[in-house]
C-alpha positions as CSV (number, residue, x, y, z in Angstrom):
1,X,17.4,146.0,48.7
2,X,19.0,146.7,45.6
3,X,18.0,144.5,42.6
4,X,21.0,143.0,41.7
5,X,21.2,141.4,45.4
6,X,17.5,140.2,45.2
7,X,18.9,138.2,41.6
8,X,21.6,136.6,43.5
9,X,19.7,135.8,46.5
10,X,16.7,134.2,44.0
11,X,19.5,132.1,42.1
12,X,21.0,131.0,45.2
13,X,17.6,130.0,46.8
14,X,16.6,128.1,43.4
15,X,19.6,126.0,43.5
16,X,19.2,125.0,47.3
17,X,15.6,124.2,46.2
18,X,17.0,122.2,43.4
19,X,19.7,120.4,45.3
20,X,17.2,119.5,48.1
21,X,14.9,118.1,45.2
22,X,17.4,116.3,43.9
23,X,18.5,114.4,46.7
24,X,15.0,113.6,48.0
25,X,13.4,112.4,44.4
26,X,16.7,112.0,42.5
27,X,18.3,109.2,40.8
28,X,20.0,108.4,43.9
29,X,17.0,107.3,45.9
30,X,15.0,105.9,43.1
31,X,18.0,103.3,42.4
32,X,19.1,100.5,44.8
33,X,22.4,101.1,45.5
34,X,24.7,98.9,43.0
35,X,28.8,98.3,42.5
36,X,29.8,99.5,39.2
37,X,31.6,97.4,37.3
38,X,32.1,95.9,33.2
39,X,32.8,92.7,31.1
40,X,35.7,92.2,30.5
41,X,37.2,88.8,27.8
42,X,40.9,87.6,27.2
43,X,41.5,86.9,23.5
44,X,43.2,83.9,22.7
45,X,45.3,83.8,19.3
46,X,45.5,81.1,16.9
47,X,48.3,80.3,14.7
48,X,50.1,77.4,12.7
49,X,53.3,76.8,13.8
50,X,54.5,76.7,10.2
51,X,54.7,79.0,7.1
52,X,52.7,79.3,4.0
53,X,49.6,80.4,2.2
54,X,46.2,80.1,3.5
55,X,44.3,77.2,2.4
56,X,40.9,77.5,3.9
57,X,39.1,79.6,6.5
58,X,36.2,78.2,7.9
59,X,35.5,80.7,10.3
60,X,34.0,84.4,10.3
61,X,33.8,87.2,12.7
62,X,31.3,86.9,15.3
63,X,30.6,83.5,14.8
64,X,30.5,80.8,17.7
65,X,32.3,77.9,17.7
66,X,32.4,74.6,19.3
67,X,35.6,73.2,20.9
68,X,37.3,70.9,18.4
69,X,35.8,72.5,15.2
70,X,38.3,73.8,12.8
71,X,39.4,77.3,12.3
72,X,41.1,77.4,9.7
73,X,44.6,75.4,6.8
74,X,47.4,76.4,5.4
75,X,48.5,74.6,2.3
76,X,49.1,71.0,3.1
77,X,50.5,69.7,0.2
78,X,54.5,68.7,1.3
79,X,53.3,68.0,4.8
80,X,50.6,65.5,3.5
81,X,53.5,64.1,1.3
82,X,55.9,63.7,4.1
83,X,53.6,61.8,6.1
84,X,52.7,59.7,3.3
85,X,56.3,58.7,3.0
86,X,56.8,58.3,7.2
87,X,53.6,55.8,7.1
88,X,54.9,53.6,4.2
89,X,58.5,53.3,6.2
90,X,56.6,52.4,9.6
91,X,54.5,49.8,7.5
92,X,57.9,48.9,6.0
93,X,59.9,48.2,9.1
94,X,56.6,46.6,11.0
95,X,56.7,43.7,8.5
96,X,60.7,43.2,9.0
97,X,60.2,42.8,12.6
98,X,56.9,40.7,12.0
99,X,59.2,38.6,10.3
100,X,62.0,38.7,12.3
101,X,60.2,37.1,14.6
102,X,58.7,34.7,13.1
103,X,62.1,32.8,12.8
104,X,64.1,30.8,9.9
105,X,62.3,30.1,6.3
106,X,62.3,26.4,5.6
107,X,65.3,27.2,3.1
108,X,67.1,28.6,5.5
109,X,66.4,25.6,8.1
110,X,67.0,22.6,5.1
111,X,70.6,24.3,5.4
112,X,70.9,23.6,9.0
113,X,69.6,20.1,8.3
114,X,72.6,19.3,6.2
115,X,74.6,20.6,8.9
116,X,73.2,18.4,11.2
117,X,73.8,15.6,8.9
118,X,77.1,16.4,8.2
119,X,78.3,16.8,12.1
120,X,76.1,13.3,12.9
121,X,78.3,11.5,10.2
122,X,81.5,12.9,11.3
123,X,80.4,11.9,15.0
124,X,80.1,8.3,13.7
125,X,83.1,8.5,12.5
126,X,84.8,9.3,15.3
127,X,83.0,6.8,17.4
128,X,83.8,4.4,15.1
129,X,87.5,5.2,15.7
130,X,87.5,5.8,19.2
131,X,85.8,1.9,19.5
132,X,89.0,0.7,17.0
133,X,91.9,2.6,19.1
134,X,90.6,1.8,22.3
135,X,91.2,-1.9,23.1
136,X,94.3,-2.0,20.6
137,X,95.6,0.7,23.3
138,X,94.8,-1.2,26.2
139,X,96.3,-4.2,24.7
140,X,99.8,-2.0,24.0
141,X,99.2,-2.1,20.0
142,X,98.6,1.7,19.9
143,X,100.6,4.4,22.5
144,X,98.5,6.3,24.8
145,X,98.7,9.9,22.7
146,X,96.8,7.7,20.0
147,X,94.1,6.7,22.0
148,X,94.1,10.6,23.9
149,X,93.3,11.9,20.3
150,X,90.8,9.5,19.3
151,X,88.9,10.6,22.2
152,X,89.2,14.4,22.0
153,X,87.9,13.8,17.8
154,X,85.2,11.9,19.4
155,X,84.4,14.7,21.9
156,X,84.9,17.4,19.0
157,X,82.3,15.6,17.2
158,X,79.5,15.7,19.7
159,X,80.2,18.9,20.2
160,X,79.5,19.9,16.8
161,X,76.7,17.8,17.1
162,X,75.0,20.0,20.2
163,X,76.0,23.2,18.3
164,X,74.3,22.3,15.0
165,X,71.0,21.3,16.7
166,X,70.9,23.9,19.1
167,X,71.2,26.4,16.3
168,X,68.6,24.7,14.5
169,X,66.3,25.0,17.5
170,X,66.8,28.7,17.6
171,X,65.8,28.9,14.0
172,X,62.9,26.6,14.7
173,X,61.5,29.1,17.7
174,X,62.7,32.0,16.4
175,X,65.2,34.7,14.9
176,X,68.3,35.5,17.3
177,X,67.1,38.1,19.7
178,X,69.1,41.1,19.2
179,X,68.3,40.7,15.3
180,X,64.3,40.9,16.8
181,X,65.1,43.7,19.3
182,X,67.4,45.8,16.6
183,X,64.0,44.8,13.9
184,X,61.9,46.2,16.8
185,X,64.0,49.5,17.5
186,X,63.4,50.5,13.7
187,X,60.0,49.8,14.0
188,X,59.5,52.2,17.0
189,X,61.4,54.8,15.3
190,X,59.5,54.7,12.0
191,X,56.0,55.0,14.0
192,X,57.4,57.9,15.8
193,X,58.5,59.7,12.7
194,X,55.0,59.3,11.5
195,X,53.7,60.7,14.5
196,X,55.8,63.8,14.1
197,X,54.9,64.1,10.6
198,X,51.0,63.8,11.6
199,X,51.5,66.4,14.6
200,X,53.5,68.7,11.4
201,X,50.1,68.4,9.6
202,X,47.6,69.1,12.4
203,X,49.4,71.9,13.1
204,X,48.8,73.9,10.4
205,X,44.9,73.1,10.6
206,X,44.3,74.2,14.2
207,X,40.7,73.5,15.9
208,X,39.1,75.3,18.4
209,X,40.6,74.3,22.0
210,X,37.0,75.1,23.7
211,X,34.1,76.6,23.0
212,X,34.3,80.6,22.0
213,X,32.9,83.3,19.6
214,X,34.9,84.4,16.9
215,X,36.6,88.4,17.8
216,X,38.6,88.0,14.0
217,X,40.0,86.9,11.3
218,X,43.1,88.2,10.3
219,X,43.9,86.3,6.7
220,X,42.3,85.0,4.2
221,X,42.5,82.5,1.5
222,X,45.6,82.4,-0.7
223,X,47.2,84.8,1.4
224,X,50.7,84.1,2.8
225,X,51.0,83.7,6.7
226,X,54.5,83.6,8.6
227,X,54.7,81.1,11.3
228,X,53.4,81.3,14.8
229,X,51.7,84.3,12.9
230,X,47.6,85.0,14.6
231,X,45.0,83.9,12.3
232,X,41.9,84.2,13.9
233,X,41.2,85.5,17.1
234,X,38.8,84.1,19.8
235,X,37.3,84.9,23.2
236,X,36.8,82.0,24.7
237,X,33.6,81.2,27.2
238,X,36.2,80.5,29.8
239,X,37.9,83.9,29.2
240,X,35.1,86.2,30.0
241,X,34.9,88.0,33.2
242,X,32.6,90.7,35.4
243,X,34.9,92.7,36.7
244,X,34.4,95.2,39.5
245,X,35.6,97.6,42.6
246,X,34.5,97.1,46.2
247,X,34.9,99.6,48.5
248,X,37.7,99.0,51.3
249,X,35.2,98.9,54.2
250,X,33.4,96.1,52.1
251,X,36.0,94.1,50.7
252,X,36.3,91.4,53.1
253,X,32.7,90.5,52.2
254,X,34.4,89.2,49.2
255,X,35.8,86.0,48.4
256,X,36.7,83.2,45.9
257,X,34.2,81.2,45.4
258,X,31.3,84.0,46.7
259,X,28.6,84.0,44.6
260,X,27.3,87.8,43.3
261,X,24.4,89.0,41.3
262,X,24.6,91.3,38.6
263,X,22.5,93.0,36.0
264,X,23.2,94.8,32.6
265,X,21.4,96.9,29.9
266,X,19.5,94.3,27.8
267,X,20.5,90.9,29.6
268,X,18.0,89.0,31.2
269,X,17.2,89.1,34.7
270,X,18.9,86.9,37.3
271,X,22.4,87.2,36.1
272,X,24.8,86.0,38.5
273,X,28.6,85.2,38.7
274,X,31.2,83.4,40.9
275,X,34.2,85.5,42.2
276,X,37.4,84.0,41.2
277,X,40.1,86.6,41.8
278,X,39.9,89.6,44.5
279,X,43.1,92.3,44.4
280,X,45.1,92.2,47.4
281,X,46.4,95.7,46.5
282,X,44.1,98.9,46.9
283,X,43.6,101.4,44.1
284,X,42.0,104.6,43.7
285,X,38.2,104.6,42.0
286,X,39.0,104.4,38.4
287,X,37.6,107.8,36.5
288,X,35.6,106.1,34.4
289,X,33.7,104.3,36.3
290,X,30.6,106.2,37.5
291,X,28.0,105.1,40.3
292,X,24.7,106.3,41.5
293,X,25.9,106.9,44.8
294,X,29.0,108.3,46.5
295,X,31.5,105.8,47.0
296,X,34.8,105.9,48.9
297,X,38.0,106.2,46.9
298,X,39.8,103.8,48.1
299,X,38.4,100.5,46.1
300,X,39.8,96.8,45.1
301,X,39.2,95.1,42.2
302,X,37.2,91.7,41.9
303,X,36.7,89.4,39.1
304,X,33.7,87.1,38.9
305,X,33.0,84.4,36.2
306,X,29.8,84.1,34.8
307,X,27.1,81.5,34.5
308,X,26.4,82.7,30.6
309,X,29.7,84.2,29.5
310,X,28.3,83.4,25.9
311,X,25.3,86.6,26.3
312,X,28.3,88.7,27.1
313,X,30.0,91.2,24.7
314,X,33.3,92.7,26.4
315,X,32.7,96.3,27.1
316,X,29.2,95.9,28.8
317,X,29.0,97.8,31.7
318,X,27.4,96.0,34.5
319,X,26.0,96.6,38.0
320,X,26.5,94.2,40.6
321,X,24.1,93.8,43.5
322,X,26.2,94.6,46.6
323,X,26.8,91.7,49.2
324,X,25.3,92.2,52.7
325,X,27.3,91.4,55.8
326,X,26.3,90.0,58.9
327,X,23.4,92.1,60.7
328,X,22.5,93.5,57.5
């Protein structure tokens, strides 16, 4: 045999011997088969919904934060004025319909006294005149049209009378009501331009809306910031996802609200997650995702929310421990 055949024929027995070796003792075998997968977080972008320069950051990169705690100011200075002003106005027009509805002063009723006075003395006086023309005209001394306009003065009178006392009854009780419902409208109004002005100024000092970790800061103090312009960036806990590919012959194993376990270089043991989201469209294996074993092509994607999103950096590659189906 001539040598150059024996070389080929001791290569290609080395690499059977090899690929035997391999598959017996290799990584394949000393591994439990897994479902490759990675973290994945959402980053949520916090702004002020108004112009200007920075104030105050009090946030850095890579620190957590608790929901409510502020982020960060811009300048405050007009804002803090014009609420200022709206608060004073809604104080203003609170006390006018307070006192609106507290009724008449006793100045203002004294005049409705005299008024009362006046109409009761011009009532007696028409009585007085009435009682005079009446038996004259029944005896013939005075016509009938005499007698018909001592009694309408007489009914004129009382009249006046009613009207005079009724009005000072209202001013007793209380103001006229549309004067308290008009004092009432500009009272509402006021406290809702101080509420607008109060929303202006929270605006531009934004809080946390739940707890997260800190992925940036884009600006810093004294620098100027356009409106609805990111300032810091954070991934919320909520945010934070395992996500995965099953293999099509598995995938109805899967389901939201399924509970999987996962593990991950450097995270403690007992990791687990619940499946929120499973693709109903198929897609071929992603290239970068690698896996001990052969897997078929043909995959679906699955997203799983963790217990302890807060241990998890985005980017971690994961390994979740495959679900068993019935019989298995």
């Amino acid at each position: 045999m001539k040598p150059r055949v024996r070389i080929v024929l001791a290569v290609v027995a080395v690499g059977v011997v090899g690929f035997v070796a391999w598959r017996l003792w290799g990584p394949g075998t000393a591994h439990p088969r897994r479902l490759s997968g990675y973290v994945e977080g959402e980053t949520l972008y916090v702004g002020a919904s108004a112009a200007g320069p920075v104030s105050t950051v009090a946030v850095q990169r890579g620190q957590r934060v608790a929901a409510g705690q502020a982020l960060f100011a811009l300048d405050a200075a007009q804002l803090v004025a014009a609420r200022d002003q709206a608060s004073s106005q809604a104080q203003a027009a609170a006390a006018q319909a307070a006192d609106a509805e507290k009724g008449q002063r006793p100045a203002e009723l004294a005049v409705y006294d005299a008024q009362r006075a006046a109409a009761l003395a011009q009532l007696a006086q028409a009585q007085a005149d009435y009682d005079r023309v009446a038996p004259l005209a029944a005896k013939g001394f005075y016509a009938p049209a005499r007698l018909d306009q001592a009694r309408a003065a007489l009914r004129t009178a009382q009249a006046n009378v009613r009207t005079v006392e009724k009005q000072r009854e209202v001013g007793t009780l209380g103001a006229r009501s549309d004067a308290v419902r008009a004092a009432q409208s500009q009272a509402a109004a006021a406290r809702d331009q101080l509420a607008v002005a109060q929303d202006r100024l929270d605006q531009i000092s934004p809080r946390a809306p739940t707890a997260a970790r800190v992925q940036d800061v884009f600006y810093q103090p004294g620098e100027w910031v356009a409106a609805n312009q990111p300032v810091v960036a954070l991934l919320a806990d909520e945010r934070v996802r395992v996500r995965f590919y099953v293999p099509q012959a598995e995938v109805s194993l899967y389901r939201p609200g399924t509970r999987i376990a996962f593990e991950c270089d450097g995270c403690r043991s007992g990791l687990s997650a619940r499946i929120n989201f499973v693709s109903p469209r198929a897609e071929f294996t992603p290239p970068v995702i690698y896996s001990r074993d052969a897997r078929d092509r043909l995959v679906f994607l699955v997203e799983a929310l963790p217990d302890h999103p807060a241990d998890l950096p985005p980017g971690l590659p994961v390994d979740v421990v495959p679900l068993k189906g019935p019989g298995k």
